[in-house]
C-alpha positions, -999 to 999 in steps of 0.1 A, spaced: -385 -257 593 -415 -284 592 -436 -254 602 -464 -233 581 -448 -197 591 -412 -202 600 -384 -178 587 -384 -173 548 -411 -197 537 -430 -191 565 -437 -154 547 -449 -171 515 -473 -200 531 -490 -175 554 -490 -149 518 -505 -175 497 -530 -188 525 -542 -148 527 -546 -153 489 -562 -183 490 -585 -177 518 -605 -144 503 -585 -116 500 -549 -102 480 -529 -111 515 -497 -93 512 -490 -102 472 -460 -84 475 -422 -101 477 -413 -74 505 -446 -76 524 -436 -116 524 -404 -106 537 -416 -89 565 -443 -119 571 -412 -143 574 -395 -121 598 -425 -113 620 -447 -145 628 -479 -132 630 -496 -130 599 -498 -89 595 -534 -68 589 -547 -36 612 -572 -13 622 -586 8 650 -620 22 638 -629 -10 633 -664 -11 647 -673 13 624 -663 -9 589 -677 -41 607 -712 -21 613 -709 -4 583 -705 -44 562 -731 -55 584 -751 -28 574 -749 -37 541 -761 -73 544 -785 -77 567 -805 -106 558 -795 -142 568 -771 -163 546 -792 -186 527 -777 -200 498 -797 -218 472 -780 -241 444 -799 -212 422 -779 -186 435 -745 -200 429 -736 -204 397 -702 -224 390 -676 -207 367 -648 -234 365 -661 -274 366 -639 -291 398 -642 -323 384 -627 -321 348 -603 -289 360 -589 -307 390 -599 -345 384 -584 -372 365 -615 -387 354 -628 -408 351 -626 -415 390 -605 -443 398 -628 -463 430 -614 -490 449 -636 -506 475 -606 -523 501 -577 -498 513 -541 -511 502 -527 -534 524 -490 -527 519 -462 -551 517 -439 -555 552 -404 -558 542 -381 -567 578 -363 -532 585 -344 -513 618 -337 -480 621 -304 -474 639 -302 -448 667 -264 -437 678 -230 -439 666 -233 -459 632 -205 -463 612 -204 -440 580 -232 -419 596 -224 -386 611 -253 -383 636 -242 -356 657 -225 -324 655 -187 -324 667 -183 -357 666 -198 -390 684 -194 -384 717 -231 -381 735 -242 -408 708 -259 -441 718 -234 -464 725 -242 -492 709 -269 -482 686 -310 -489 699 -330 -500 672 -364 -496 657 -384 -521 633 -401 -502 608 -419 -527 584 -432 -498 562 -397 -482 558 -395 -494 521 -422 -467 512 -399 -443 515 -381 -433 474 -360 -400 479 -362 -397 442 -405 -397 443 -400 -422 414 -399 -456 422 -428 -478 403 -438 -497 440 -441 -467 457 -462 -445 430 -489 -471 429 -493 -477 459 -501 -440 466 -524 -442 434 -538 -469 457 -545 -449 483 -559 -422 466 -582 -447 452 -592 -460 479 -604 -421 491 -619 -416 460 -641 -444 469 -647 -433 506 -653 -402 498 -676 -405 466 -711 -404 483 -699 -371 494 -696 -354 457 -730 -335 453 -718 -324 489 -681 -314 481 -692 -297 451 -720 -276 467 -694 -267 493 -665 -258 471 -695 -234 454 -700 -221 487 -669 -208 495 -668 -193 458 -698 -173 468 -676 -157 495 -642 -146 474 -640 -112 454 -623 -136 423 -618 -99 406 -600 -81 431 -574 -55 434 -549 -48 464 -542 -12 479 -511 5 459 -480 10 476 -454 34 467 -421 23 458 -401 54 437 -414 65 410 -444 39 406 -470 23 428 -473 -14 426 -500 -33 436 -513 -69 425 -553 -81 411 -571 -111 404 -593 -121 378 -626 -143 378 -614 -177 366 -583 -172 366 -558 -189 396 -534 -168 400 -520 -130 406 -513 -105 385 -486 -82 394 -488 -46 378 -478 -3 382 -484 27 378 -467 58 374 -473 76 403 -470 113 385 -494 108 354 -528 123 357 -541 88 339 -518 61 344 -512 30 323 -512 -1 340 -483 -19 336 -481 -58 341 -447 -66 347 -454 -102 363 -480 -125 353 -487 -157 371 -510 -167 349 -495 -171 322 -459 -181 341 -485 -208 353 -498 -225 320 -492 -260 315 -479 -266 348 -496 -285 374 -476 -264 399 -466 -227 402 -447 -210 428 -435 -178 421 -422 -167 457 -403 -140 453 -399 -107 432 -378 -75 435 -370 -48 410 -337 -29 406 -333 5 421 -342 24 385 -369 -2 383 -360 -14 348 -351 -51 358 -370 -75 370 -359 -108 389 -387 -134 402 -384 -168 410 -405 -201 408 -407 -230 418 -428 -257 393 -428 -293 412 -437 -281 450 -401 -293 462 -395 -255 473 -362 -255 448 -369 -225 430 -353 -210 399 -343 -176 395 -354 -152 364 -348 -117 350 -366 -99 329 -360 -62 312 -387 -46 321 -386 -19 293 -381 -42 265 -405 -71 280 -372 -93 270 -359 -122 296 -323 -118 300 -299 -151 295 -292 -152 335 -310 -178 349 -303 -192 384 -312 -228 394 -315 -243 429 -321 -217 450 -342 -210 480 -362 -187 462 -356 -155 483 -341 -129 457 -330 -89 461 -312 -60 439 -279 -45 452 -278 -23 426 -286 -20 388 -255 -48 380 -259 -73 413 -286 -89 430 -282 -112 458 -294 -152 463 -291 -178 484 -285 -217 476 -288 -248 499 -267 -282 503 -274 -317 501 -295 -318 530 -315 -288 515 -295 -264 546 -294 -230 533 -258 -226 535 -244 -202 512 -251 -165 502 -241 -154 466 -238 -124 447 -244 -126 410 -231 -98 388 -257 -93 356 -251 -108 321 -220 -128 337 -219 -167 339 -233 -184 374 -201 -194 376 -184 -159 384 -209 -152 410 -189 -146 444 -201 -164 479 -205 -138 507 -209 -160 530 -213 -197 540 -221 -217 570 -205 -251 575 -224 -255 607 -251 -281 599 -275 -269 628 -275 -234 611 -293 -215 580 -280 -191 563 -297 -156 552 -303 -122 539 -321 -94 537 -317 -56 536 -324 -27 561 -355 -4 558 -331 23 547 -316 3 520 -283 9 529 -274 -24 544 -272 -59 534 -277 -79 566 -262 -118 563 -272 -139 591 -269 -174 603 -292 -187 624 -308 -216 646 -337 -215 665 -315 -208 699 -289 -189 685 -280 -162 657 -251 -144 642 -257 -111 616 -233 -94 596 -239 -62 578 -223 -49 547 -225 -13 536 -237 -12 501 -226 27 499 -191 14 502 -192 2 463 -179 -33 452 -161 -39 490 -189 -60 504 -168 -63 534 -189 -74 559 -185 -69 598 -201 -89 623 -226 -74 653 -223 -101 677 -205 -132 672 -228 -162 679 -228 -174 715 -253 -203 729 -287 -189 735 -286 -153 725 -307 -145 695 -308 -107 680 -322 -92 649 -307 -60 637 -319 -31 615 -310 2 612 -318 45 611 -296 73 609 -267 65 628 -276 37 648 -284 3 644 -317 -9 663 -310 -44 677 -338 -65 694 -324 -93 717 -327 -113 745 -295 -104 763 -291 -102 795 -321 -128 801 -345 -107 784 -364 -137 776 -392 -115 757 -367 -98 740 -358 -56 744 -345 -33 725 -313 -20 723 -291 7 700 -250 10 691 -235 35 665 -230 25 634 -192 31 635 -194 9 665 -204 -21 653 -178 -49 647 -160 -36 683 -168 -46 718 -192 -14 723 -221 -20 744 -254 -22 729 -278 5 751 -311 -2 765 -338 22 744 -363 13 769 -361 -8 799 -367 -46 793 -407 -54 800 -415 -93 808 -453 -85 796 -445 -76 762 -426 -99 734 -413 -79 706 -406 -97 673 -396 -69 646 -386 -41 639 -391 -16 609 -375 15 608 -386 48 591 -365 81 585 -388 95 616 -400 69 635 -399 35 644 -421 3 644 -421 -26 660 -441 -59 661 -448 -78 691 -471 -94 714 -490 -84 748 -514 -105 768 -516 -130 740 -523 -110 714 -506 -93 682 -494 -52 689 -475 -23 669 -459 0 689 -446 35 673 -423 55 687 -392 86 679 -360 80 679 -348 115 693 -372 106 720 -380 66 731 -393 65 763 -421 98 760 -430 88 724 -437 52 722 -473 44 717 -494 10 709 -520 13 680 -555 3 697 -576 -11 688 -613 -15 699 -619 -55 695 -598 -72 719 -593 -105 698 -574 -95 666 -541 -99 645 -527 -69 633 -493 -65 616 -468 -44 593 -481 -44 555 -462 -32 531 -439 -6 536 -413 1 512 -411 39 511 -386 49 542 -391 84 540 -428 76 546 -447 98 573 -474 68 578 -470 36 585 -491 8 564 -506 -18 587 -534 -43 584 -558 -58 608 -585 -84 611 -603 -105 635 -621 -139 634 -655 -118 622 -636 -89 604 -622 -95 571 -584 -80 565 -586 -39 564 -558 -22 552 -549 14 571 -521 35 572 -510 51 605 -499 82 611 -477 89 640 -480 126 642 -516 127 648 -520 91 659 -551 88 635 -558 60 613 -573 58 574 -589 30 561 -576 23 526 -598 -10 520 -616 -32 536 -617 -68 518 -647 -71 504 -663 -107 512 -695 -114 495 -724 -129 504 -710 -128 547 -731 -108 569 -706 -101 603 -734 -94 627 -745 -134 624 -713 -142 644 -693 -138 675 -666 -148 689 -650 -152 726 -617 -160 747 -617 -186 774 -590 -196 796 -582 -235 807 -566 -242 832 -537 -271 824 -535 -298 844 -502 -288 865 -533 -268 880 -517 -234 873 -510 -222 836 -541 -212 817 -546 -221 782 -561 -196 759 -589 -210 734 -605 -188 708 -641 -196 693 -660 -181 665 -693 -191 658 -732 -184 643 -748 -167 673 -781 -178 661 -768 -213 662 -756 -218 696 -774 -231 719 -772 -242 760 -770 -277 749 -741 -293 736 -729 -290 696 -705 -298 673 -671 -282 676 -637 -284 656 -609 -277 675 -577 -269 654 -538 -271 668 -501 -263 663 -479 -257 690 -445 -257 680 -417 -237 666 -429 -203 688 -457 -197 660 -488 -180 669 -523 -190 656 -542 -159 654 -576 -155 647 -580 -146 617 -606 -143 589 -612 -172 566 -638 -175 541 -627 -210 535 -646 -216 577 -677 -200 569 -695 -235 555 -685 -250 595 -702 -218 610 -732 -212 588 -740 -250 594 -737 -248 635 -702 -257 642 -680 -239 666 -645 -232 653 -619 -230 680 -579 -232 685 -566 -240 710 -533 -220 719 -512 -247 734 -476 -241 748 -451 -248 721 -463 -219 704 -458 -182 704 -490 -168 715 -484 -162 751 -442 -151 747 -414 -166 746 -416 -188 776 -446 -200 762 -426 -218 732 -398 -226 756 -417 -246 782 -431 -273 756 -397 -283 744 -371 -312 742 -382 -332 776 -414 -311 773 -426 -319 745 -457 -335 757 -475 -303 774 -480 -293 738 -504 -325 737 -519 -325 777 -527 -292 768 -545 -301 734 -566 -323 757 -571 -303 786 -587 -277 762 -609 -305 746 -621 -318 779 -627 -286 794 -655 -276 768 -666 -309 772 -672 -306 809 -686 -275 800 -711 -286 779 -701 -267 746 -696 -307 727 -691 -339 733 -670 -367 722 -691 -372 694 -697 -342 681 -655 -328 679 -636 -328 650 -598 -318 656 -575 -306 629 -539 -298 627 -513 -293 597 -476 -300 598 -465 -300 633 -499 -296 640 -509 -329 623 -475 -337 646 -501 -327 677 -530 -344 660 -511 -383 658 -501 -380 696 -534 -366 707 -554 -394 690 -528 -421 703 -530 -404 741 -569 -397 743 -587 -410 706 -620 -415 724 -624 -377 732 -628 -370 693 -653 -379 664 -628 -372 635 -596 -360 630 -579 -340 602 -541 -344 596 -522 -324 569 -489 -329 558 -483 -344 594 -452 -346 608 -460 -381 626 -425 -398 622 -402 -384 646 -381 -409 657 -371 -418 621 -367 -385 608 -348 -366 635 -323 -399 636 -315 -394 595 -290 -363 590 -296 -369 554 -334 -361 553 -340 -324 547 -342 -298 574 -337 -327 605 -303 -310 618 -317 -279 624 -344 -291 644 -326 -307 669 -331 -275 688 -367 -281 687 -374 -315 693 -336 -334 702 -312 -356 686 -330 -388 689 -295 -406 682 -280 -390 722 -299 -409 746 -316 -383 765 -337 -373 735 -344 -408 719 -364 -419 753 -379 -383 753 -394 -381 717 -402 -422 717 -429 -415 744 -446 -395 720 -437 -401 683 -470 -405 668 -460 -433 640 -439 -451 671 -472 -448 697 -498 -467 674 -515 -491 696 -540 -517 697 -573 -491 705 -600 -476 690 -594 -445 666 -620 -417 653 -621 -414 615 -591 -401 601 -583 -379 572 -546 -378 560 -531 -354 534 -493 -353 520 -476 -341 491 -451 -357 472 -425 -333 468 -432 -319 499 -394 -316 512 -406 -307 552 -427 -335 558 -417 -360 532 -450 -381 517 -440 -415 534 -448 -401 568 -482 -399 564 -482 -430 543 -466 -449 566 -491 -438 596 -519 -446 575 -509 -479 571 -498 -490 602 -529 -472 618 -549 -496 598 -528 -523 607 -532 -519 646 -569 -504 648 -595 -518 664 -628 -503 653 -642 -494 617 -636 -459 611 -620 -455 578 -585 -440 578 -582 -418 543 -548 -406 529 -548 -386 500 -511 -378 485 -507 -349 460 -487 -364 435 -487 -325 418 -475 -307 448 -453 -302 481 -459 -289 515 -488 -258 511 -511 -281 489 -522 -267 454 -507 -237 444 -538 -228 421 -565 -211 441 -591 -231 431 -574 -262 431 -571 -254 469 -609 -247 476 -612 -277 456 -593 -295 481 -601 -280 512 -640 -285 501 -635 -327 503 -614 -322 540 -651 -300 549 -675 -321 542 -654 -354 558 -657 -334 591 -694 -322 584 -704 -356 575 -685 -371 606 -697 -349 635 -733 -349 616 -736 -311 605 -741 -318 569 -773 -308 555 -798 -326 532 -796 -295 506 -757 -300 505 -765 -337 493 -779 -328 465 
């Protein structure tokens, strides 16, 4: 999906945004699993006050940062820079080349599933001008240059701002442990855990035996040196075989998200001749001979699921399983227990799992749970003798939980109730232990584990608490399932992640690490929840700020308000180290948690779809109103940011209400809707027509053109804009953005500069290399600093 955190790759964006934004994250292939199963982003803690006092404790001066104090290891400009600098003055006025999109029944164009029969009748049409910008093979001579052009054109823009950008990027430095180590986790014999190294971009991935009274480390993945010479590295997945010998990874080197698979004999340090193109990266041992993949079609659909036998040709490898439904994906994964491979196909209103016991050596016959039926979505894993099935049967719109026998499944048996369905509480995962149970969820609009017994549900189950109301906590890593504590992590928009493990018997928590953030004193900030009330004059919006408490004031100051909105994910509020420069230099950060997303349940997510699509946006501006009217900012003094679907919610929000706002920040925006969600051909659109409709059905084309943000340009005034793509980004392809820049220019009234800058290096999640990123994220700072007026004269210098 076009969304930071959805299924697979929603694990890895929200792992490598932990890495990136000061701390190890989950560095671990299963904890990214787990993170792509479970939206929210996964950290815990209960004694919580007691790390945050005893941090504050150990800092408790004031942040003041001198350029003497910061000391730069790696040079931005010749690391990350073609130099020198290529400047031009004017933006690129692009070439208009006569073009219409068709919407409907086209001949040779299959633009519905089952056939034409709700298609438009005959086609509508569209002129897009800019259409031509558009290469699918990212190669085209026209189309490079002109993105050089733009990129120019930023440059220029932009290059006042370098002392500025490069003070910044120092700043944010100053807060990351660069030598860092995450907490071990047990898996057999060894514990593996992951570090980073001063300097150096990416993880290392090592062991230790668990038994020896002075371990050697063992480095049996090494991204730094997978990484050299590449302008792009993406290993997203790792497992090891059950005697731990073998080693398969896989990486992806453009930023496409087509990822190659690798193995490696881990006792001889050899790479073994099986080598596995095109696949969607995810990766996992049956036993010491098979591990499983997955592979996508034209349309880059995960459609297939393979099992490749070691040391035999690709071509022998046997399909499990394949969809042919183009609205479905494809998956796999295994249960806590190991003992099952779960296949699954899946759209975002419907689901279908299969489960194949890997005891039953070489059969991989595979029985189904449910068959798929309209509407009812279940995930299944399993203990003992039961399989543990959360679903939203029986209109449990939050979801419950329910149990069969495992000889039971594949017949008409009914799934039983564990505990009686509560509205209040959304459960999104489940994670079973030999002697108790987890899950993952959501109550009153925040994240929750609940533990509880299998031999006894209803007397047993439990929430962890936690003492600060405002917090994301989640599963970590937990690969032992004879375990007798559960590993969870927890942080907040003041405390950085802490790492605990839980134990159910005693219900007592131990900290195992808190990340270390240097130079950040938590007792300068604070943070608060306020409800806004929508302007249907009865649902209340959530909005969570975070800000210096010495810098806020009764009068009105700057504020950046950040959106999503879509696909039922959750912004949480979490630590970043990469917001400290807004706070420390007055700004409030705040999100607004606008229907569309997952924050408040299910129904949340399912009221701001298809015809209601546009409460995602009224919302957006209700919340940016409201803290104007309540004197926390004004007009000029809000920046507003959104990524992906959220730069989606930024493009209708500036065309529905752009004098509210001082700047805007737009990455990888997903701004052409009508053009995309009409193509078949353009990656992920058929499975999204559960999300946003089929624009090519009449219905949906007369919903999604009132709000389309490239389709909704208009002859008005426009804050400054900032626009980022990627060129092999295959979610939001690079002409969107490029397109909306240039017809934004085309129609806008005022002066405020409209930037794009287009990664010609990378895809969807930006740099892959660390500091590349701060690098990057440092320019996007200071355009909001400069705009709403918060940058200082030390940072110009």
């Amino acid at each position: 999906s076009r969304s930071i955190g959805l299924i697979l790759t929603a694990g890895a964006a929200v792992a490598m945004l932990a890495f990136r934004n000061c701390s190890l994250g989950f560095l671990h292939a299963p904890a990214i699993r787990k993170a792509a199963q479970a939206t929210p982003i996964v950290v815990a803690g209960v004694a919580i006050a007691r790390s945050v006092r005893r941090l504050a404790a150990a800092s408790q001066k004031k942040l003041v940062k001198t350029k003497a104090e910061i000391s730069p290891k790696i040079d931005p400009w010749n690391a990350f820079e073609k130099l020198p600098l290529r400047l031009e003055k004017d933006p690129p006025i692009p070439k208009k080349v006569p073009h219409e999109i068709l919407f409907g029944a086209v001949s040779g164009e299959e633009k519905e599933r089952g056939g034409p029969k709700e298609l438009i009748v005959p086609p509508k049409t569209i002129k897009d001008p800019y259409f031509w910008i558009r290469d699918d093979d990212r190669k085209r001579k026209d189309v490079i240059s002109h993105l050089e052009a733009e990129n120019a054109y930023t440059n220029y823009m932009t290059h006042h701002l370098r002392a500025a950008r490069e003070n910044i990027y120092q700043e944010i430095l100053s807060h990351i442990q660069e030598t860092d180590v995450s907490v071990p986790h047990p898996r057999g014999k060894y514990e593996y855990y992951d570090r980073t190294e001063e300097g150096k971009s990416y993880q290392i991935h090592c062991r230790k035996l668990k038994s020896a009274q002075q371990p050697q480390e063992d480095i049996f993945l090494n991204e730094n040196e997978i990484a050299k010479d590449k302008k792009h590295c993406d290993i997203y997945d790792w497992d090891v075989s059950p005697s731990q010998t073998l080693l398969a990874y896989s990486a992806d080197f453009t930023g496409d998200e087509e990822y190659t698979l690798y193995l490696k004999d881990l006792s001889t340090g050899k790479f073994l001749q099986d080598e596995i193109p095109k696949t969607i990266g995810r990766v996992l041992f049956g036993d010491e001979k098979t591990l499983f993949y997955a592979t996508m079609d034209e349309s880059r659909r995960t459609d297939k699921v393979w099992m490749h036998r070691i040391g035999t040709p690709n071509s022998k490898d046997v399909l499990l399983y394949h969809e042919p439904d183009s609205q479905f994906d494809a998956g796999f994964s295994k249960s806590s227990s190991k003992r099952f491979l779960f296949l699954s196909s899946s759209s975002s209103e419907t689901e279908e799992h299969w489960v194949i016991d890997l005891e039953e050596k070489g059969s991989y016959k595979k029985k189904c749970v449910r068959k798929r039926e309209k509407g009812v979505i279940y995930e299944v894993d399993h203990h003992d003798k039961d399989f543990y099935i959360i679903t939203n049967l029986d209109k449990s719109t939050n979801f419950k939980l329910t149990s069969i026998p495992v000889e039971k499944v594949g017949t008409e048996a009914k799934w039983e109730d564990v505990f009686p369905y509560d509205p209040a509480i959304k459960i999104d995962d489940i994670h079973c232990f030999s002697n108790f149970i987890a899950l993952e969820g959501r109550e009153d609009g925040f994240s929750q584990v609940w533990i509880f017994k299998p031999e006894n549900p209803k007397d047993s189950r439990h929430v962890i608490k936690f003492q600060e109301e405002a917090h994301t906590v989640g599963l970590s890593v937990n690969e032992d399932f004879g375990s007798s504590v559960v590993r969870i992590t927890y942080e907040s928009f003041i405390c950085p992640r802490c790492t605990y493990d839980y134990d159910p018997s005693d219900r007592k928590l131990t900290l195992l690490k808190q990340q270390p953030v240097p130079k950040y004193d938590p007792s300068l900030y604070s943070s608060e929840r306020l409800e806004v009330l929508a302007r249907d004059g009865k649902t209340k919006i959530p909005v969570s700020l975070v800000y210096r408490t010495d810098m806020k004031s009764d009068k009105p100051g700057p504020v950046h308000l950040y959106g999503y909105g879509s696909y039922e994910i959750s912004i949480e509020p979490q630590f970043a180290a990469t917001r400290l420069p807004l706070l420390d230099r007055g700004v409030t950060y705040a999100i607004a948690h606008v229907r569309g997303g997952g924050e408040m349940g299910r129904s949340w997510y399912e009221s701001a779809k298809y015809s209601h699509k546009s409460r995602t946006f009224t919302d957006f501006i209700d919340c940016a109103k409201n803290l104007i009217d309540r004197k926390t900012t004004t007009p000029d003094l809000m920046s507003i940011e959104g990524r992906s679907a959220g730069g989606l919610l930024v493009g209708a929000v500036l065309n529905m209400a752009p004098s509210l706002f001082k700047a805007g920040v737009a990455g990888v925006p997903f701004v052409d809707v009508m053009g995309t969600m009409s193509d078949p051909s353009i990656p992920l659109t058929t499975g999204e027509w559960e999300e946003w409709g089929n624009p090519n059905t009449l219905m949906a084309f007369n919903d999604i053109i009132k709000y389309s943000p490239y389709d909704n340009i208009a002859k008005q005034n426009y804050p400054s804009l900032f626009i980022s793509g990627g060129l092999f980004d295959p979610r939001v392809a690079y002409w969107e953005p490029a397109k909306w820049a240039a017809k934004l220019r085309e129609y806008k009234t005022d002066d405020n500069p409209v930037l794009l800058k287009i990664d010609l290096d990378s895809g969807h999640f930006s740099a892959s290399d660390r500091y590349r990123y701060y690098w990057e994220r440092s320019l996007e700072l200071c355009f909001i600093l400069e705009n709403i007026g918060c940058l200082r004269n030390e940072d110009r210098v």
